[in-house]
C-alpha positions as CSV (number, residue, x, y, z in Angstrom):
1,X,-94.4,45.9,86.2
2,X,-93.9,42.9,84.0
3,X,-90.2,43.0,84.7
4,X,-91.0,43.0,88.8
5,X,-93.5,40.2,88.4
6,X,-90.7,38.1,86.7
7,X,-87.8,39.0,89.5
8,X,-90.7,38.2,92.3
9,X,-91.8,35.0,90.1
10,X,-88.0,33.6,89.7
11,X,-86.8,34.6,92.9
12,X,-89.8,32.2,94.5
13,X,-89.0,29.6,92.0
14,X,-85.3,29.8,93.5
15,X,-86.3,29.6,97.1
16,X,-88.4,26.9,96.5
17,X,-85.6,25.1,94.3
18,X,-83.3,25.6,97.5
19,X,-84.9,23.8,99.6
20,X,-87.3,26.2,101.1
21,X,-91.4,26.3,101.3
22,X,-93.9,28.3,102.2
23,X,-95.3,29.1,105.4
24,X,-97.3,31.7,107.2
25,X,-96.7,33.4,103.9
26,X,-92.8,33.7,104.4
27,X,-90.0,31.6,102.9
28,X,-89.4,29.2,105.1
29,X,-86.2,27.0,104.9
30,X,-83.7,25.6,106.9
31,X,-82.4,28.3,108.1
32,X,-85.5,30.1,108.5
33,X,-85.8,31.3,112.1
34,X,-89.1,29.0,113.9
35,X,-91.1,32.0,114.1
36,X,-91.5,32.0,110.6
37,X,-92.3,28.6,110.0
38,X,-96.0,27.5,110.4
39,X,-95.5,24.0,112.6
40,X,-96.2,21.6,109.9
41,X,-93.8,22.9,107.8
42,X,-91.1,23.7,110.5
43,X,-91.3,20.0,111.6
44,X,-90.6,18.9,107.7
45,X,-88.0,20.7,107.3
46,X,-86.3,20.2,110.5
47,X,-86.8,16.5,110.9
48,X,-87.4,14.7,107.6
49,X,-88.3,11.3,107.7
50,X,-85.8,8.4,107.5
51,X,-85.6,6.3,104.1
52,X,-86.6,3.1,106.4
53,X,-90.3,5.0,106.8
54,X,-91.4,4.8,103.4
55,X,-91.8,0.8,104.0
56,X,-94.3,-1.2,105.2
57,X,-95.4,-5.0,105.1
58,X,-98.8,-6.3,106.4
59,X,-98.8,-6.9,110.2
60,X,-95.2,-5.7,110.7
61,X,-94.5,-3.4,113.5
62,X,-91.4,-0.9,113.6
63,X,-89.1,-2.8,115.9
64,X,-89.4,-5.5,112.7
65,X,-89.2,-2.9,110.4
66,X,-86.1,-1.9,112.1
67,X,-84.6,-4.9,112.4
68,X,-85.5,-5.8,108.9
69,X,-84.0,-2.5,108.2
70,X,-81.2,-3.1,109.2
71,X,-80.2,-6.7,108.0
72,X,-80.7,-5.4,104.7
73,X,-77.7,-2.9,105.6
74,X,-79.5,-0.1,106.2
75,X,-78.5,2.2,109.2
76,X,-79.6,2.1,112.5
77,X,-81.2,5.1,112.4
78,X,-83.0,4.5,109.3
79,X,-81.1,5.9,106.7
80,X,-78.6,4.5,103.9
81,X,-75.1,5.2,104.2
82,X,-71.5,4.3,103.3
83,X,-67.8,4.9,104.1
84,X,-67.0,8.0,102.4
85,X,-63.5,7.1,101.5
86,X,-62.2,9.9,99.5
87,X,-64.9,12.2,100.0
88,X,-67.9,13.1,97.6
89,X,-66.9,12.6,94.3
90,X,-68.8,10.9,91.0
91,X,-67.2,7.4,93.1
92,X,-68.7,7.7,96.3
93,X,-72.3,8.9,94.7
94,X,-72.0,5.7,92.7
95,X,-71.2,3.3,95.8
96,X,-74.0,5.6,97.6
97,X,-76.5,4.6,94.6
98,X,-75.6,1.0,94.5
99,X,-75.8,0.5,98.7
100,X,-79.7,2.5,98.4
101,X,-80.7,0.5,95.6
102,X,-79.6,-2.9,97.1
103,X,-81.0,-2.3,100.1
104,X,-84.3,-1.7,98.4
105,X,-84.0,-4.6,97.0
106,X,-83.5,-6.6,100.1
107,X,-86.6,-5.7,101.7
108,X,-88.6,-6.0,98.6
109,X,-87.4,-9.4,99.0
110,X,-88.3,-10.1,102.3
111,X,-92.2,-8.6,101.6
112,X,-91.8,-5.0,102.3
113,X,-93.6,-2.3,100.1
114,X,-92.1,0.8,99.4
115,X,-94.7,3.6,100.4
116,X,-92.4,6.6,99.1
117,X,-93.0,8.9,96.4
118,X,-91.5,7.7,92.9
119,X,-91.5,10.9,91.2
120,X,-88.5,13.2,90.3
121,X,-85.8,11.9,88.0
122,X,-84.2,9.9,91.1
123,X,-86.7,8.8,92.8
124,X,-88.2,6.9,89.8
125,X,-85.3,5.1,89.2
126,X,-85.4,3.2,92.5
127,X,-85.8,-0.9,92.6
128,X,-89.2,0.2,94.3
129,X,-90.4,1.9,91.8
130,X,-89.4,0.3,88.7
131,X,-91.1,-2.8,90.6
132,X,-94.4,-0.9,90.4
């Protein structure tokens, strides 16, 4: 019994891992069918949030977010992003890293707060957060 408790218990932990949740009381992931899925997790999963919502300054609506967003050399549709010339090795993580974090930085500079989570190993290593 112990050893089925353990398979049941570690196989969760890797769905979870994998980017899956919980919903309805089945595993719902990505490539979960909908039916599965309760709404609220569905809708997570299938359309994450952009980077550019986790800011907000005072009075600022989102076309000014946007723009704002976008000077800082963010992307359009609110993301961070970069060339990847020679595809996704150790470099291109590193130019990826260094793009994020200075375009943290840039709004943080022109008054924006970061709203986003700072936990996890890379989340708390964001401008924002260390700014905290």
């Amino acid at each position: 019994m112990i050893r089925i408790t353990c398979a049941l218990g570690l196989l969760f932990s890797l769905a979870l891992s994998a980017g899956c949740s919980v919903g309805n009381w089945n595993v719902c992931g990505p490539q979960t069918p909908r039916a599965y899925c309760d709404k609220k997790t569905y809708d997570a999963l299938a359309n994450p949030p952009s980077q550019r919502d986790s800011w907000a300054a005072g009075k600022a609506d989102a076309s000014q977010l946007g723009a704002a967003w976008v000077a800082c050399g963010g992307m359009a549709n609110g993301n961070v992003g970069i060339d990847q010339q020679g595809g996704n090795g150790p470099e291109t993580v590193q130019r990826l890293t260094r793009k994020n974090d200075d375009v943290q930085r840039c709004m943080m500079q022109k008054g924006y707060r970061y709203t986003g989570t700072c936990s996890g190993d890379i989340a708390s290593r964001f401008p924002a957060c260390q700014s905290r």
